[in-house]
C-alpha positions in Angstrom: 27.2 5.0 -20.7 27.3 6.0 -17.3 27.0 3.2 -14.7 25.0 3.8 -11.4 27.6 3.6 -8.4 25.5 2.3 -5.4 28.3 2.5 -2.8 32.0 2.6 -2.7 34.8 2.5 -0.2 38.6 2.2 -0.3 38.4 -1.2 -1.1 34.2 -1.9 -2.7 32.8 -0.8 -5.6 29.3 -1.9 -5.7 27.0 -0.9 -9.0 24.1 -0.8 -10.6 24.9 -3.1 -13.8 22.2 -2.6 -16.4 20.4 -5.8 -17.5 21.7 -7.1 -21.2 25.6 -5.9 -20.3 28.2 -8.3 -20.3 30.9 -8.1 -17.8 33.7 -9.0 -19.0 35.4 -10.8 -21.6 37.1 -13.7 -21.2 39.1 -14.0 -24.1 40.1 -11.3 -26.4 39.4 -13.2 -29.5 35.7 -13.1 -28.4 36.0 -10.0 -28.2 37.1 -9.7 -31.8 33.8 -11.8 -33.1 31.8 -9.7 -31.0 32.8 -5.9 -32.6 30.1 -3.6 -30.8 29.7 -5.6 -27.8 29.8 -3.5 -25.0 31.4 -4.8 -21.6 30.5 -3.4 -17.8 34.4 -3.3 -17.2 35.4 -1.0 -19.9 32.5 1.3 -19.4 33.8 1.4 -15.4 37.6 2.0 -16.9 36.2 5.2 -18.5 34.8 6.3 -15.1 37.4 5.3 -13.0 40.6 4.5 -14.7 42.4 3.6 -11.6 40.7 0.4 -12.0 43.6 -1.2 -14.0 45.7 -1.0 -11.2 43.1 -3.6 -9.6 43.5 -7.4 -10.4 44.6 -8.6 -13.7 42.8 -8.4 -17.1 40.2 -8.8 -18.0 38.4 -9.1 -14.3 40.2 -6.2 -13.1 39.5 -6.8 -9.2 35.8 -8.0 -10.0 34.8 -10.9 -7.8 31.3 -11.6 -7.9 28.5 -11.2 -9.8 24.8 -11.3 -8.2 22.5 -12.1 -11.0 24.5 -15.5 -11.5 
């Protein structure tokens, strides 16, 4: 999946998160019951692997959401 990068800086990634995808998950053994889901953050990893350097797991550096 390739995620729609509205702007970006040094320090702000801002995208275009498709409706129905979940973020993140908060704990991995919901991750586990959930085989298939798929998450915005890993789909961004994939794009831009430097990410992991960013914050801790699972947020990696994400700090707020819009459509909550």
């Amino acid at each position: 999946m390739d995620i729609k990068i509205i702007y970006e800086d040094k320090d702000v990634l801002v995208v275009d998160k498709p409706a129905g995808i979940v973020v993140f998950c908060e704990a991995p053994a919901e991750a586990s019951a959930k085989a298939g889901q798929i998450y915005l953050i890993d789909e961004l990893i994939k794009q831009r692997p430097e990410l992991k350097n960013v914050g801790d797991q699972p947020r990696y550096g994400i700090v707020h959401r819009l459509d909550k």
